[in-house]
N, C-alpha and C positions, 0 to 999 in steps of 0.2 A: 047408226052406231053411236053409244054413248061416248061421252069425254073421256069416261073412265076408263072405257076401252081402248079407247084411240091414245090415251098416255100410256097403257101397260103394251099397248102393242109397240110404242115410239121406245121405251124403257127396253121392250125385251131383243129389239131390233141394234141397240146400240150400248149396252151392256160389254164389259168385257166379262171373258174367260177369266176363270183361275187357272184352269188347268194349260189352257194357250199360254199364261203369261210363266207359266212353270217351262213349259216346255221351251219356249224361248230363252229363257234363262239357262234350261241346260244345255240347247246346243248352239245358241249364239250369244252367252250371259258376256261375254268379256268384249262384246260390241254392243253394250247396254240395247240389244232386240226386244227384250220386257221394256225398259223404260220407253225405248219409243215406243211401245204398244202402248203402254200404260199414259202415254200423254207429256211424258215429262222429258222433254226434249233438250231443256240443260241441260240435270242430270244426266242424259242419256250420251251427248257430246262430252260432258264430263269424263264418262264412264271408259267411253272410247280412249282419250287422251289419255286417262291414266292407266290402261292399259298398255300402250303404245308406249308411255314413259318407263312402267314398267318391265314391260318385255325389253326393251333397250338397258335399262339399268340391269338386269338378269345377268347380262354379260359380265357387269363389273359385279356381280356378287352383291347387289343390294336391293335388287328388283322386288326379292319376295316381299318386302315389305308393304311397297305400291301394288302389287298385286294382289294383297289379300286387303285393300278395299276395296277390290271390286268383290261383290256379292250379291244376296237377295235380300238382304236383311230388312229392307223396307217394301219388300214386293207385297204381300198382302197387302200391307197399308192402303198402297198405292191407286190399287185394282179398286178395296171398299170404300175410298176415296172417290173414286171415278165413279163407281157406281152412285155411291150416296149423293152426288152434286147432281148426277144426271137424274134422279128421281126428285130430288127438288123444285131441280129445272123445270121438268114435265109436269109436277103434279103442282 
């Protein structure tokens, strides 16, 4: 087996999904499950907290605010990020 094979098979074996990191987002986005997929485990502890903060403040009527940063706004980024480091890597 050539090198080249042996890198696109290491690339396609460790590659994320877009469509996993989608789907995480919709049904576990406000426990950052995309970010940890995506590798990004501050943010993704980040992401948790400020929901937590949010959901708490909801009560007193201010929560929405810390709520609607959580989102996906950097998700693609993220995903072709991971990808692109990891084909560097290998090739």
């Amino acid at each position: 087996m050539s090198e080249v094979s042996r890198q696109m098979m290491m690339y396609d074996a460790q590659k994320k999904s877009m469509l996993v990191a989608l789907l995480l987002w919709f049904f576990l986005g406000s426990l950052g499950a995309h970010r940890f997929y995506a590798g990004r485990i501050g943010t993704a502890i980040m992401q948790v907290l400020l929901t937590l903060i949010g959901g708490a403040l909801t009560l007193a009527g201010i929560g929405f605010v810390v709520l609607g940063l959580v989102g996906l706004f950097l998700l693609p980024g993220m995903i072709r990020a991971h990808n692109v480091a990891l084909a560097s890597r290998l090739g």
